[in-house]
C-alpha positions as CSV (number, residue, x, y, z in Angstrom):
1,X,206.5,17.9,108.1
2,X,203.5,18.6,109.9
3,X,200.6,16.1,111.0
4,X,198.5,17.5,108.5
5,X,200.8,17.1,105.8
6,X,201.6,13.7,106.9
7,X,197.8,12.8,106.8
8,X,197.3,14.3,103.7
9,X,200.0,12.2,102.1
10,X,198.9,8.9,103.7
11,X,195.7,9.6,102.1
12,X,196.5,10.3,98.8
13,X,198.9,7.3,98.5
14,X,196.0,4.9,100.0
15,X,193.2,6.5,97.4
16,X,195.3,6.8,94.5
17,X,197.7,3.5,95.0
18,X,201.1,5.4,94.2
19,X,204.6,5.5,95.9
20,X,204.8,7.5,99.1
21,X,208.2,9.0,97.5
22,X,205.8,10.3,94.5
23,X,203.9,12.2,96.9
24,X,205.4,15.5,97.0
25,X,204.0,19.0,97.5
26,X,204.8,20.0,93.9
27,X,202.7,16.9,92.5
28,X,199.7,17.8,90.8
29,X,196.7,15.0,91.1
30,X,196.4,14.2,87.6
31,X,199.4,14.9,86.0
32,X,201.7,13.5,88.1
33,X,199.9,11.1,90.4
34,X,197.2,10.2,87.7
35,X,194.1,10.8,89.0
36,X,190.9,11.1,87.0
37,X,188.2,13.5,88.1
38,X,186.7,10.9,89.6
39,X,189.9,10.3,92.1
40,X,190.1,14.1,92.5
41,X,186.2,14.2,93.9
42,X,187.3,10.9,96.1
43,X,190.3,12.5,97.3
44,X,188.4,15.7,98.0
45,X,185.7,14.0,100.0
46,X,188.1,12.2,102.1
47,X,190.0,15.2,102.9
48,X,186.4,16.3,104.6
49,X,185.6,13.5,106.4
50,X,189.3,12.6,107.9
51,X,189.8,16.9,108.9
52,X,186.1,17.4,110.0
53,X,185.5,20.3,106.8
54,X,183.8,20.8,104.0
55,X,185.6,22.6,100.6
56,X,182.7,24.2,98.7
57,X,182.8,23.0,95.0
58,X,184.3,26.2,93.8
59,X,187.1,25.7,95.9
60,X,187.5,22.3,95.6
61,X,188.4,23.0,91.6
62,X,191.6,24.8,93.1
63,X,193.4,22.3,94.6
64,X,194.8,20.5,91.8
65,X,198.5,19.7,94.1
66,X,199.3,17.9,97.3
67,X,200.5,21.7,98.0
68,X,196.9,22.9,97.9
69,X,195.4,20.4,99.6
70,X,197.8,20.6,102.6
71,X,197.2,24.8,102.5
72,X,194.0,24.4,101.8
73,X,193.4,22.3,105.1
74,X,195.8,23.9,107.3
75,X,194.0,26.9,106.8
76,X,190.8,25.7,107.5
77,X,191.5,23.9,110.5
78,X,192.5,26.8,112.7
């Protein structure tokens, strides 16, 4: 795994209080993690602050999986 995708992980199971083991790249936000929009946005906006980016809004409706966030970042941290 990389450090991103470690990060990412450790985020999303501090934000949305679920098991580390739950946290896989497959898992969407809301389905499988339950997260409400109001989670997603949090998630989102920690995301920026802890990599140093910003995902535009239209973007941001994209990532709906721990997969998308990871690509998403890895991506745009180059």
């Amino acid at each position: 795994m990389s450090e991103i995708s470690d990060k990412v992980k450790a985020i999303i199971v501090d934000k949305l209080s679920v098991d580390e083991a739950e946290v896989q790249d497959g898992a969407s936000f809301a389905n499988d993690l339950g997260a409400d929009s109001l989670d997603t946005v949090e998630l989102i906006m920690e995301f920026e602050k802890q990599f140093g980016i910003t995902i535009p809004d239209d973007q941001s409706e994209k990532i709906s999986t721990v997969g998308d966030a990871i690509a998403y970042i890895e991506e745009h941290t180059k």
